[in-house]
N, C-alpha and C positions, 0 to 999 in steps of 0.2 A: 164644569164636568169634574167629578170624584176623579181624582190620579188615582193609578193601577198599584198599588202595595205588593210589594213579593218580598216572600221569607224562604229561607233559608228552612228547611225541616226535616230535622234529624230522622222523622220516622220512613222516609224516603228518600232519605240522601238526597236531594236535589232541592233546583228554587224555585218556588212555587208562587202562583198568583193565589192572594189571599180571597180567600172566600166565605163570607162567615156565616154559621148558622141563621142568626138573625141579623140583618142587616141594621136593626133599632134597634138592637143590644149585644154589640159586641164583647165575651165574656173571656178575662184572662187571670189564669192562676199562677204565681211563682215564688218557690219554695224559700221562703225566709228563713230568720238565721235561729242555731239555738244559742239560746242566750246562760251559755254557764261561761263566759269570760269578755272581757272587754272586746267588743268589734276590732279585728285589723284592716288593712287597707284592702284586702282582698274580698273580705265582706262587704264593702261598700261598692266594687263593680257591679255585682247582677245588680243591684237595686237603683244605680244608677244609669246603667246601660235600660231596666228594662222599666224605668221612668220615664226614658227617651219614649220607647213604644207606647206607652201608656199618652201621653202628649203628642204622642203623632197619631193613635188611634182617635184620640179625642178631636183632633183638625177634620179629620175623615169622615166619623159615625158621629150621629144625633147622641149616642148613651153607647160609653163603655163602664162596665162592672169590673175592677181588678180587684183582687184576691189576691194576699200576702199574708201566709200566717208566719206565729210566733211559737216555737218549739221550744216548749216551760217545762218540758218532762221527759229526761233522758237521763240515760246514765254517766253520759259525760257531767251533765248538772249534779247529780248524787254522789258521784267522786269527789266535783272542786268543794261544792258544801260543804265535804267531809274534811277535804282539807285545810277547807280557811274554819271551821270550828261556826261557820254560819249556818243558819237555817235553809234549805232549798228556795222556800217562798224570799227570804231574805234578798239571797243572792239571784235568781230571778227579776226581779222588781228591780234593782238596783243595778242590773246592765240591761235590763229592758230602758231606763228611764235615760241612760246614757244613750241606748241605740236612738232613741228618738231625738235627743237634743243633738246627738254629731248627725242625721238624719235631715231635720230641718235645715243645718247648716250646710247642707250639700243639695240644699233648693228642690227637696223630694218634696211632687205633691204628693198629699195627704190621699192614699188608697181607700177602694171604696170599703172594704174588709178587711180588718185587721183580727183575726181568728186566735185565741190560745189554744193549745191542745187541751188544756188540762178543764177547760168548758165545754169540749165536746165531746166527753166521754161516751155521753147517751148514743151521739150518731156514728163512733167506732164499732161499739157493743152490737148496734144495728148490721153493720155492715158482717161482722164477724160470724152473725147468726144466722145470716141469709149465706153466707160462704160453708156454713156448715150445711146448713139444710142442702144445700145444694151437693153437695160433695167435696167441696174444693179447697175442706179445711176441715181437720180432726182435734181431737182433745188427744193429752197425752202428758199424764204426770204434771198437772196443773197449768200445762203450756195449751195452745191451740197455734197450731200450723195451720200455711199456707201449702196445699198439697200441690207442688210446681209441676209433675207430672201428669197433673187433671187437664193444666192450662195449656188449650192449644196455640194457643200465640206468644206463649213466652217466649222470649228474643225476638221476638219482633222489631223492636226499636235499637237494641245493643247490636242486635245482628251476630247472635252467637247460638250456638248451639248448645246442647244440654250436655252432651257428651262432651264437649271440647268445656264447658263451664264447670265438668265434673272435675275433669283432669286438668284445669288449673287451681282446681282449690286445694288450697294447703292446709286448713283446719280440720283437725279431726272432727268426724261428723257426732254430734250429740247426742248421747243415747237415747233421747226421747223423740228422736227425727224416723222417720218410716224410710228420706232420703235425702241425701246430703244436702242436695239445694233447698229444699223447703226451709220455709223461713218461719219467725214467728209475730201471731198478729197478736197476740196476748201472754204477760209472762206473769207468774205465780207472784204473789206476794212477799217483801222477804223485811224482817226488821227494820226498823228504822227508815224505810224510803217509803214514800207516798203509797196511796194503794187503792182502791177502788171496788164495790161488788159488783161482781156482775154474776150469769147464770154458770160460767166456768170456776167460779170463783172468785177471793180478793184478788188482783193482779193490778199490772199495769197494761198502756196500750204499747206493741211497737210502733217503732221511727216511721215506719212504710203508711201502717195505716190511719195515723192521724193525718197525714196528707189527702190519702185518698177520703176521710171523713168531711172533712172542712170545707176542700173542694167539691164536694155533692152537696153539701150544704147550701151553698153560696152561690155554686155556678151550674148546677143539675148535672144529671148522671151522664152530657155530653157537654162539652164547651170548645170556646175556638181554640185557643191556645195556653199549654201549658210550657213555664220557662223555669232556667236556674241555669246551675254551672256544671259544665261538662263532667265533672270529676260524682256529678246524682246520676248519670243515667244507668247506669248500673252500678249496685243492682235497685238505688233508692226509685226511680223513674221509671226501670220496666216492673218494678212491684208493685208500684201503685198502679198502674196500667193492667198487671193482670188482676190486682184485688177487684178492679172496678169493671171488668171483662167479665168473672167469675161473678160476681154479684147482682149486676145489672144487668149484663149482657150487649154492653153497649162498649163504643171506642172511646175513652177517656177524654180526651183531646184531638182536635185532627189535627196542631200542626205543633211542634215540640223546637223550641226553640233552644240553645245551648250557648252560654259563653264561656269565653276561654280562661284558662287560669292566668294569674297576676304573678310573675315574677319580679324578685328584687335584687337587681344587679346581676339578673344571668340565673339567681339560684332560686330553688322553691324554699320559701318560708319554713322552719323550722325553727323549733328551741334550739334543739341541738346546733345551730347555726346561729344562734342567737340575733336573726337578720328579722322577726317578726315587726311589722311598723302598727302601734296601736292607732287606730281613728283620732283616736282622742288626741295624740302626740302630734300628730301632722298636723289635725287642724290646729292645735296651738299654735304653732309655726308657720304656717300658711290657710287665708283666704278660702271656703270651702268653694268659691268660682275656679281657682287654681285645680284644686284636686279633683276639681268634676270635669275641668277640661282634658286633665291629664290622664283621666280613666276614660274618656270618650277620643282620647287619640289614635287609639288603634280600631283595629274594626276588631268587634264584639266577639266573632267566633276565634279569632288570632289571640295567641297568648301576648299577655302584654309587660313590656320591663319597664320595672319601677324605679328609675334614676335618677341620679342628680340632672342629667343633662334634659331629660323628658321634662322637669320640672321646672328647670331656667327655661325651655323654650313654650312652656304655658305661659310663667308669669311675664316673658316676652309678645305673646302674642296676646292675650288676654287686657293687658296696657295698651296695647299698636288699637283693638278695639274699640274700649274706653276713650282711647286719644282721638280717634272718628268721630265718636257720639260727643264730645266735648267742643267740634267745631259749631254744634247749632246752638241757635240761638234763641231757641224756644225749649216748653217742659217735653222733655219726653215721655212718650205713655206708651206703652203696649194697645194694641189694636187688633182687631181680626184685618185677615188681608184686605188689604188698600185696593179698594174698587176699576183702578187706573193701570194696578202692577198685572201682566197676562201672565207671568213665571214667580211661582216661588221656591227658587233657588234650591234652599236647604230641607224642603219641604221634598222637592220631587228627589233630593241625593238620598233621604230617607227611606223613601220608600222604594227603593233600589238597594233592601236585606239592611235597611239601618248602618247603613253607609257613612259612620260619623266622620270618620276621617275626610271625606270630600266634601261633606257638611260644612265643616272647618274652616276648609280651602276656601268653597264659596261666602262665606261671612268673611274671612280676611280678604279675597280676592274685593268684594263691598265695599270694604273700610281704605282699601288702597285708591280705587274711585272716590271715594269722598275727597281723600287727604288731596287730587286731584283736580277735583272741583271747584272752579272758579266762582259761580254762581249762588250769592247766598239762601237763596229759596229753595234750589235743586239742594245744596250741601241739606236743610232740612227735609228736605222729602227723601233725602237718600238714608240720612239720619233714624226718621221715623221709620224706614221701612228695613236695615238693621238688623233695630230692636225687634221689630215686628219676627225679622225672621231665625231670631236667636232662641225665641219662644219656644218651639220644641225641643232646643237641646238646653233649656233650661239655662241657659248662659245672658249675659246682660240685664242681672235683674237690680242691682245698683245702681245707681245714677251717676254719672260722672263725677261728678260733686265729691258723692259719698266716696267714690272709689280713689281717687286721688288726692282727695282733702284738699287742703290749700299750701301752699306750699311755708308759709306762717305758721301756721298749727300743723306741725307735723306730728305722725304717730310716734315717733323717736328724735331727741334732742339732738343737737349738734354733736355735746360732748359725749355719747352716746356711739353716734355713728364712729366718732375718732377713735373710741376707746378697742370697738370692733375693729376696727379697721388697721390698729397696732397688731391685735392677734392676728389679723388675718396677713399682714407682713412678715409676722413672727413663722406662722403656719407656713408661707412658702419658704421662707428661709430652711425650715425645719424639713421640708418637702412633704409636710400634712397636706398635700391637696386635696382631702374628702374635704378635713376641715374650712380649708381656704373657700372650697365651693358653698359650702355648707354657710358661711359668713356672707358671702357675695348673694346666695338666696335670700338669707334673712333679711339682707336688708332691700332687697330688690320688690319682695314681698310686701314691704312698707315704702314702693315706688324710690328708693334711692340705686337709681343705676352707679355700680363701680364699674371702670373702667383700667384697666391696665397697659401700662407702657414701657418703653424700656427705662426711662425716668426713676418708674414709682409710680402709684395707684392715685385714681382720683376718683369724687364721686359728686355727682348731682341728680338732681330732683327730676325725676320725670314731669312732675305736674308741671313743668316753667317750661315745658320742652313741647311747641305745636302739631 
């Protein structure tokens, strides 16, 4: 019997049992990143949280379709271009090829669309002409608006009104606007940045409608669910919602999923705080199992803080795992559910709004039964079934082996570990405690647990430890 899936959907406030258009093709779109600067860590929760759904839709449906574009054309891109003295395409290509490789490393599977804006300019132009024809978009001094006072369901999903959206906005309105909210779905061409004909003119597309393009593309003018981060649904997610209203006449998505923003140490990411963590930087330093566990500890719509502590208690539990799977004594494989097991544990916390955190629970609550287990046939059938069910949160895809190495060939020498572990005496002396923790991860992250006492610090190898 198909377990009951409920989400969480923004466009209703409430939890909802998942219902989908097509039962044999369940179709989901979520808003990818634009790629004018290196990925941070906060980049990598929607696409990891909404990997998880993607992996649990596939347990569920015969055929899910996901849809993840890539935004090559903005003005944020055309700024840093300008700045680092590179080409736009340049600098494009070369954090796109970054997003993909820390991407892989964080055990995303491979989406079934991967969209550029800048290849679908045809079916933006489309949409824009049919927005005009219709009424719901004007030319005006090289621009073409989106006439927001046309759409009867704007705020739908924000849940704001036009008047109250009027009297918050602090930007003087632009002289080529008929009213302040209207937005733009096409903008004039201007020196040196990309440019495109179309029947308005050379221009570009806006941010709003190359979403609503790609998803019509891919997924038809209704699909089951569209996702990202809280911080798109206004005004990026109810624009696209009415371009695709106005144009088609249809409801974009029925159920709008939202995750929470990524805080570090309390504070939201900023230069100005100089607190931003690059992808790339973390994964050097840690495991991409670590930081996918550690982006899937909180639950999805709750903001999540990014700490040293959240961090030790991944690469804590994430080993307590591995240390499980390491008691059988056979190969372990991945399998579909085990014909024998009536509960799948992490499958049904799932579909209870993507419930990672209890997900978690129930895989370590497993692994504490194993280490329990007296019986070496049950320790592998408990083993097998794990792994089995770590499968949708993408966790366990190493082998024990791989993950702990031997404790002979370690990833770090002796004199190595000591030389850390001087600074890391110096640093409490000094009462650097970031840095002290910051040494204790490192080297925990390459399985040498330290330990402190009132003595002095000591350290050993988790792989030697049953």
């Amino acid at each position: 019997m198909m377990k009951k899936l409920r989400l969480y959907n923004s466009l209703s406030n409430s939890l909802e049992d998942f219902l989908p258009i097509d039962p044999d093709n369940v179709r989901i779109y979520v808003c990818g990143p634009t790629v004018y600067a290196s990925p941070h860590i906060g980049n990598a929760r929607p696409m990891v949280v909404f990997d998880v759904l993607f992996r649990l839709l596939k347990k569920l449906y015969t055929t899910v379709t996901y849809a993840r574009n890539i935004t090559d054309v903005d003005d944020k891109i055309n700024a840093r271009a300008r700045e680092m003295g590179v080409s736009i395409g340049e600098l494009t290509e070369k954090v796109t090829a970054e997003l993909h490789k820390n991407m892989a490393r964080l055990n995303l599977l491979p989406v079934s669309h991967e969209p550029l804006a800048t290849e679908h300019i045809s079916e933006m132009l489309d949409i824009v002409g049919r927005l005009v024809d219709k009424g719901f978009a004007y030319e005006s001094h090289g621009h073409v608006l989106f006439r927001v006072r046309n759409a009867p369901r704007y705020g739908l999903l924000s849940k704001r009104s036009l008047d109250a959206m009027i009297a918050g906005n602090r930007v003087e309105a632009a002289h080529y606007k008929e009213d302040p909210m209207d937005f733009v779905l096409w903008k004039p061409a201007e020196e040196g940045i990309p440019s495109w004909e179309s029947p308005f003119g050379a221009g570009r597309p806006g941010w709003h409608l190359e979403c609503s393009a790609m998803s019509h593309k891919y997924l038809g003018e209704s699909f089951d669910i569209h996702a990202g981060g809280h911080d798109l649904m206004f005004p990026h997610h109810e624009n696209e919602l009415a371009q695709n209203f106005g144009a088609f006449g249809k409801l974009m998505a029925n159920y709008w999923l939202h995750n929470g923003m990524l805080l570090v140490d309390g504070q939201k990411m900023s230069k100005s705080l100089g607190n931003i963590i690059s992808l790339e930087d973390i994964l050097q330093r840690h495991n991409g199992e670590i930081i996918r566990y550690v982006l899937l500890s909180s639950h999805y719509q709750k903001t999540l803080n990014w700490n040293q502590s959240a961090i030790s208690q991944a690469i804590q539990s994430v080993n307590h795992l591995y240390g499980a799977l390491k008691l059988a004594d056979h190969q372990l494989e991945y399998a579909t559910d085990s014909p024998q097991e009536d509960e799948n544990p992490v499958t049904e916390a799932l579909c209870g709004n993507l419930n990672t955190p209890l997900a978690l629970a129930r895989l370590r609550q497993m692994a504490d039964e194993i280490y329990r287990c007296q019986d070496q046939n049950d320790v592998n059938r408990r083993c097998d079934r794990l792994r089995n069910e770590a499968e949708p949160l993408g966790l366990l895809w190493h082998s024990p082996r791989e993950w702990f190495g031997q404790s002979k060939n370690l990833a770090i020498s002796e004199s190595e570990i000591a030389d850390l572990m001087k600074i890391r005496d110096l640093a409490k002396i000094q009462r650097n405690f970031k840095l002290a923790d910051e040494i204790r991860d490192q080297l925990l992250a390459k399985n040498i647990q330290v330990e402190d006492a009132k003595d002095g610090s000591t350290w050993r190898v988790l792989a030697d430890i049953p």
